[in-house]
C-alpha angles and dihedrals in degrees: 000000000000109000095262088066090049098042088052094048085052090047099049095046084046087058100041090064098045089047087050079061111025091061093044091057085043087054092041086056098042102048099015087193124221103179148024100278084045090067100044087061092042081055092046099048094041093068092048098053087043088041083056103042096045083053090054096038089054092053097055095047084054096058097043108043100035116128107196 
């Protein structure tokens, strides 16, 4: 394993984890949810926006740290 490979699993472990709680802040703010039904669709939401920005995440890990 050569230290590019290394440095792009760290950062996307690193990403992964501020995503988890980036897009749940963004949820929070976006539904602010008040009752029960208010935080099924917080948890809802929150798996989209995280669903969307891991597969962007990924992508971009991809790009960059891709040997061939």
């Amino acid at each position: 394993m050569n230290k590019l490979s290394a440095l792009g699993g760290l950062i996307v472990v690193v990403a992964h984890i501020a995503l988890i709680i980036l897009c749940g802040v963004w949820a929070w703010n976006w539904v602010e949810p008040e009752s029960f039904w208010g935080g099924i669709k917080f948890i809802i939401i929150w798996g989209v926006f995280d669903y969307i920005a891991h597969l962007i995440i990924m992508a971009l890990a991809v790009m960059l740290f891709n040997n061939e």
